[in-house]
DOKOL-319699 format. One record per residue (C-alpha): x, y, z; residue in one letter. Coordinates in steps of 0.001 Angstrom, whole numbers, padded with zeros to 6 digits, always signed. Example, Ala and Ser with C-alpha at 12.3 -4.5 7.8 and 13.67 -1.06 7.14 Angstrom:
BEGIN
+012300-004500+007800A;+013670-001060+007140S;
//
This chain:
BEGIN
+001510+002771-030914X;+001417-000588-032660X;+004888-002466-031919X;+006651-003374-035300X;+008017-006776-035839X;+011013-007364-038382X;+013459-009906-039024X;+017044-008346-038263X;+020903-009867-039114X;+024071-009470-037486X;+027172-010210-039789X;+029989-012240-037571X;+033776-012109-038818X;+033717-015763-038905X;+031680-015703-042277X;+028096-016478-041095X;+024858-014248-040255X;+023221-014788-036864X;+018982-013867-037116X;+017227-012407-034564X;+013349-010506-034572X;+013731-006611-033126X;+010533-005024-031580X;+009870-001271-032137X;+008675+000115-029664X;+009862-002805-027360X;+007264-004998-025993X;+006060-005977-022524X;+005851-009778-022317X;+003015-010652-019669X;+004060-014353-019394X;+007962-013253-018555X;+006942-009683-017200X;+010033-008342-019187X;+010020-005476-021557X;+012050-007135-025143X;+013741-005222-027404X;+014723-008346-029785X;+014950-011771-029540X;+018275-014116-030665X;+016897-016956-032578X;+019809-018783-032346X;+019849-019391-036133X;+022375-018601-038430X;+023101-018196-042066X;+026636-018620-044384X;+027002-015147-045422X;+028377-015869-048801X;+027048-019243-049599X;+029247-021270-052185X;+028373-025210-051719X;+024855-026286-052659X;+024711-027707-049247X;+025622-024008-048026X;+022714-022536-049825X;+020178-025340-049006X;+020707-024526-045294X;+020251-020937-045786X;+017254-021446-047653X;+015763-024023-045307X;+017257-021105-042318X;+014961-018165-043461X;+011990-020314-043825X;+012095-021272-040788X;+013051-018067-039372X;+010214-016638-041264X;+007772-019142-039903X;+008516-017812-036089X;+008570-014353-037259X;+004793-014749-038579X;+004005-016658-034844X;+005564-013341-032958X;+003278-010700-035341X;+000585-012931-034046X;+001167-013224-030508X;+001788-009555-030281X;-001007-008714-032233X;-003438-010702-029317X;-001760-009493-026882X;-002083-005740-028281X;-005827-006422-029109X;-006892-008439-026236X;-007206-011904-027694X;-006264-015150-026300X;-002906-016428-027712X;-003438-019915-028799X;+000097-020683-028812X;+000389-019822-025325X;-001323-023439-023968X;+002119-024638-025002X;+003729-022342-022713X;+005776-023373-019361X;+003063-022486-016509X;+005676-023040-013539X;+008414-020694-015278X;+005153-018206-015667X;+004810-019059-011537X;+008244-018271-010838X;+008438-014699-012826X;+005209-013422-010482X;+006641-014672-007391X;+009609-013153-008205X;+010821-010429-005220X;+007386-011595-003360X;+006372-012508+000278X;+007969-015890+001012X;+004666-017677+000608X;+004791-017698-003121X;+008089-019432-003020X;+006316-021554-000558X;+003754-022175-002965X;+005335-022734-006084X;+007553-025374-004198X;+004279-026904-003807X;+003025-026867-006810X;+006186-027771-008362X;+006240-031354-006192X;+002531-031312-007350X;+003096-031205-010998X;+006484-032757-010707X;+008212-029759-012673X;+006120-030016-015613X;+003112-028276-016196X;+001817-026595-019722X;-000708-023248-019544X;-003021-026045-021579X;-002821-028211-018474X;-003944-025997-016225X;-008296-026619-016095X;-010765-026406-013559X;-010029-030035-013365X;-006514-029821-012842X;-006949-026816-010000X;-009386-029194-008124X;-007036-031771-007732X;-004309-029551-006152X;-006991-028305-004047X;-007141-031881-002872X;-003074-032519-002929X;-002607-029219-000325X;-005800-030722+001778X;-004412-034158+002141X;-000927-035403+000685X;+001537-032027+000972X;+004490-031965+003152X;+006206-029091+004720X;+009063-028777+003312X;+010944-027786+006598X;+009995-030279+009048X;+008850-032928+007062X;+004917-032942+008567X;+001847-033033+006978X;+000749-029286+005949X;-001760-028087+008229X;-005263-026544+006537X;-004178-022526+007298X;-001170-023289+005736X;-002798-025291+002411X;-005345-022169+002748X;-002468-019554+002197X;-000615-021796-000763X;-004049-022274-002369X;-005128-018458-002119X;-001563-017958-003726X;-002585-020244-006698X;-005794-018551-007034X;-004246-015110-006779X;-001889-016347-009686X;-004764-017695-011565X;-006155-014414-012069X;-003298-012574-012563X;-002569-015353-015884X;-006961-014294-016653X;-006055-010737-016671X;-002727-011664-018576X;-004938-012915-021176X;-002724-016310-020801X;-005880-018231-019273X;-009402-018587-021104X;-011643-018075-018527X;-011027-016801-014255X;-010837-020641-013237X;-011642-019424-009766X;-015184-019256-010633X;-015551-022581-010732X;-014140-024037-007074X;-014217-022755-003900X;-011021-021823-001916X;-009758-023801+001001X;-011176-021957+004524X;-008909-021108+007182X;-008994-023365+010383X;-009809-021399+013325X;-007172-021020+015861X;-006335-019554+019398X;-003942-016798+018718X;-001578-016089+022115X;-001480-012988+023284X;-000398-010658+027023X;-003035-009380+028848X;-002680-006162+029812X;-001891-007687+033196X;+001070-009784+031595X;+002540-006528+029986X;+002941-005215+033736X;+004498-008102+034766X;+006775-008504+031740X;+008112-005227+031627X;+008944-004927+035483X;+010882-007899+034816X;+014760-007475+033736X;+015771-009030+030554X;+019348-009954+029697X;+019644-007639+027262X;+018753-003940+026986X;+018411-003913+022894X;+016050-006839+023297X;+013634-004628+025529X;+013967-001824+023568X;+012564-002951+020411X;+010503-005587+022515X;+008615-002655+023956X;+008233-000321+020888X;+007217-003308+019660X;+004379-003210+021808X;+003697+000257+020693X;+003536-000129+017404X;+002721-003691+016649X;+005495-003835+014134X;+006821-007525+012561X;+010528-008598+013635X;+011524-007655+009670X;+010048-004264+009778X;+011228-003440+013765X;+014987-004975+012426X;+015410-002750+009511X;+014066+000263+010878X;+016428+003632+010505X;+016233+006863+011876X;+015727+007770+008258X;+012202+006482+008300X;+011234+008314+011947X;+009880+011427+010314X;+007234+014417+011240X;+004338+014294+010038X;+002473+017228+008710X;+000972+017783+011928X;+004569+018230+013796X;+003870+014508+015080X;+006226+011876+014530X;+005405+008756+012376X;+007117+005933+010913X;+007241+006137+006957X;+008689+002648+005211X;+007892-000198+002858X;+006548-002785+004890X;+008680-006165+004291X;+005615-008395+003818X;+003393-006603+001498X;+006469-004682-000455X;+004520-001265+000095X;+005274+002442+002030X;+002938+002687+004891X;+002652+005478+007475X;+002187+004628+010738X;+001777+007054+013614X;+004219+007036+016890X;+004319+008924+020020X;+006970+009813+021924X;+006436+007316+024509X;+007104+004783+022093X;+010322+006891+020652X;+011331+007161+023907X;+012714+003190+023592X;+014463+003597+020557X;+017142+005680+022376X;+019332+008715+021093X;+018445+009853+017515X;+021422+009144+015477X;+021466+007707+011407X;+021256+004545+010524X;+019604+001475+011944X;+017604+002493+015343X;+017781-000545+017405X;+021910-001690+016984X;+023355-004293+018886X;+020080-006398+018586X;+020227-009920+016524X;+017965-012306+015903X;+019102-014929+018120X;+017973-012816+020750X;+014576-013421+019772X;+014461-017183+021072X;+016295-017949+024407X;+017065-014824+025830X;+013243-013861+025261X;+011635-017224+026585X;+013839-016780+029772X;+012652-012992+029970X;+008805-014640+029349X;+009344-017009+032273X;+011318-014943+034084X;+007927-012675+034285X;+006106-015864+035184X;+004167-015880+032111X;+004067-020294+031811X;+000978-020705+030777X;+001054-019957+027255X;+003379-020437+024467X;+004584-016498+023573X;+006842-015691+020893X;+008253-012470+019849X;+005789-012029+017197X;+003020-012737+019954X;+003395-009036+021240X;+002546-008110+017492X;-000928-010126+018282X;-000941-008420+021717X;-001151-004925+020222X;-004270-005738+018282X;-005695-007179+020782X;-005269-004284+023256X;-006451-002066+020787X;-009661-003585+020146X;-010062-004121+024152X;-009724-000243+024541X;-012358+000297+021597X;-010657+000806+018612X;-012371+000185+015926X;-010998-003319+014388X;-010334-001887+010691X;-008228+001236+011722X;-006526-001922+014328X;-005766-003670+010818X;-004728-000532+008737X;-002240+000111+011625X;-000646-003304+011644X;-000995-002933+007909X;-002471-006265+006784X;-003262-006765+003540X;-004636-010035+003468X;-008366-009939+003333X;-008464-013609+005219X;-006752-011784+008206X;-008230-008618+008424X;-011788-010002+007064X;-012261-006200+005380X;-010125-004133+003667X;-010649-000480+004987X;-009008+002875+004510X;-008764+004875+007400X;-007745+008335+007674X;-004191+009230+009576X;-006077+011028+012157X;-007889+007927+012999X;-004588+005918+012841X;-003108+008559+015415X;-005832+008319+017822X;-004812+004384+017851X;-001851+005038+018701X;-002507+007421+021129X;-004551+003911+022818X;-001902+001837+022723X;+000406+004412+023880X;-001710+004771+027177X;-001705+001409+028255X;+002501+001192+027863X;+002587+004528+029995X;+000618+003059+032759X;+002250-000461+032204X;+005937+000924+032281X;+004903+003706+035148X;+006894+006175+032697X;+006900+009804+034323X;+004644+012162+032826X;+007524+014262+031576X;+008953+012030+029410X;+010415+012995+026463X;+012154+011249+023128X;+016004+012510+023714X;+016543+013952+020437X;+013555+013638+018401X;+012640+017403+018810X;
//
């Protein structure tokens, strides 16, 4: 159904009109992703006009409002039949940024600071040409600062900003705010090759015979290991999202911080076995962040792992490593860490939950033989 555009007036006690266009049914604006019912034009009229002066601004009032009216009918009108709104090159491009990233991964806020020090607040949709894309290419490659500690940006992290942009790009081509998909016309920035840290299987034996400060910090260290979890996801975890599985197997169901979807991931009850007595509520309490830095290097050392630099998010690379060491094949390792960016996982697979459980079944073997567990072990309340 075709969305009807009328002028509208709303009579105010203090003798004047106030104008404003309603849309029926409302609209969905693609450049402020909001669904508008009417718009306040922030013009008014004298209801009852006396003065000349009165009825010369009314009259000079409704042209105008009449003028913007026509421009909406338009506008909606492309937008409803595909076309290109010519207006739109007028349009605030960064404000357009800051709608999409809205709610996003932290990276787009990353990247629109970026661009925003690029453009120096001001950018039009008209500005944006191939041109104009080739140049921030160049401003991410060789003149952007990281914001946090002041250093020149390194290439992976100009890559992920300027896969952002281009990710954006399209989204304004689909939009019908852009011409043309400006990505055809420039090449992306490639990611810089580097030596991820992980444990050898040898350095998970020797890490988890070693005692660590604190007992919640092992415990969701450790199913950590089992699942390959990020620090977000393994933070936020309830008992709510420890379900059964069709199959009478246990499996994690919950929207995954960094890509903002529900994924279902497969446990055993090895791994359940760390997370303790089932209860409600969040699984691993009396854990907090600050755990994550010196009490965990001292537990690292402690194990007499020096030779590498491992963070807590290092275990996360140590489960996909161990995976793919025992044979798993390396798109069911990335649908069970659940990537989503294709410049991480190279491919973008599904994988059937059987698959997924057989992967964790892997992973689960090498913790049982790491952690010496007894064969009889069983998750306390998870029956």
């Amino acid at each position: 159904m075709a969305t009807k555009v009328k002028l509208d007036k709303h009579y105010l006690k203090n003798g004047t009109t106030t104008l404003y266009i309603a849309y029926y049914p409302p609209f969905y604006d693609k450049r402020t992703r909001r669904t508008i019912k009417s718009e306040n034009l922030n013009l008014f009229l004298y209801t009852h006009p006396k003065t000349k002066v009165e009825k010369d601004h009314n009259e000079d009032i409704d042209q105008l409002a009449k003028a913007i009216l026509s421009k909406r009918i338009v506008s909606i009108h492309n937008q409803e039949y595909g076309f290109l709104d010519k207006s739109v090159k007028k349009e605030d491009f960064i404000e357009y940024f800051r709608t999409v990233s809205n709610g996003r991964h932290s990276k787009w806020d990353g990247a629109l600071k970026q661009f925003i020090k690029f453009t120096g607040g001001k950018c039009t949709f008209g500005m944006v040409t191939v041109d104009f894309c080739k140049r921030y290419r160049e401003f991410l490659l060789h003149d952007a600062i990281n914001v946090r500690t002041g250093a020149r940006l390194t290439q992976n992290s100009a890559s992920g900003y300027f896969a952002t942009f281009r990710s954006l790009l399209r989204r304004a081509y689909v939009d019908k705010l852009l011409e043309s998909n400006l990505n055809d016309f420039f090449d992306g920035i490639p990611m810089k090759k580097t030596k991820i840290p992980y444990l050898t299987i040898d350095e998970i034996h020797k890490l988890m015979s070693t005692p660590c400060m604190y007992d919640a910090l092992r415990r969701i260290a450790i199913f950590g290991l089992y699942t390959g979890l990020r620090i977000s996801d393994l933070e936020s975890l309830t008992w709510e999202n420890i379900v059964r599985a069709p199959d009478g197997s246990w499996c994690i169901r919950k929207e995954i911080r960094k890509s903002a979807r529900e994924e279902t991931i497969p446990v055993t009850e090895e791994a359940l076995y760390w997370c303790g007595e089932r209860s409600s509520g969040k699984v691993f309490t009396g854990f907090t962040r600050t755990m994550i830095s010196g009490p965990f290097h001292k537990w690292i050392e402690d194990a007499g792992i020096t030779d590498k630099h491992i963070t807590f998010h290092c275990l996360r690379h140590t489960t996909a490593t161990t995976m793919c060491s025992k044979g798993v094949d390396v798109y069911l390792v990335s649908k069970m860490l659940t990537h989503s960016n294709v410049q991480t996982t190279q491919i973008y697979a599904e994988v059937s939950d059987g698959n997924k459980r057989m992967a964790a079944e892997r992973m689960s073997e090498v913790m049982h033989n790491a952690l010496c567990i007894p064969d009889d072990t069983q998750s306390k309340e998870n029956q």
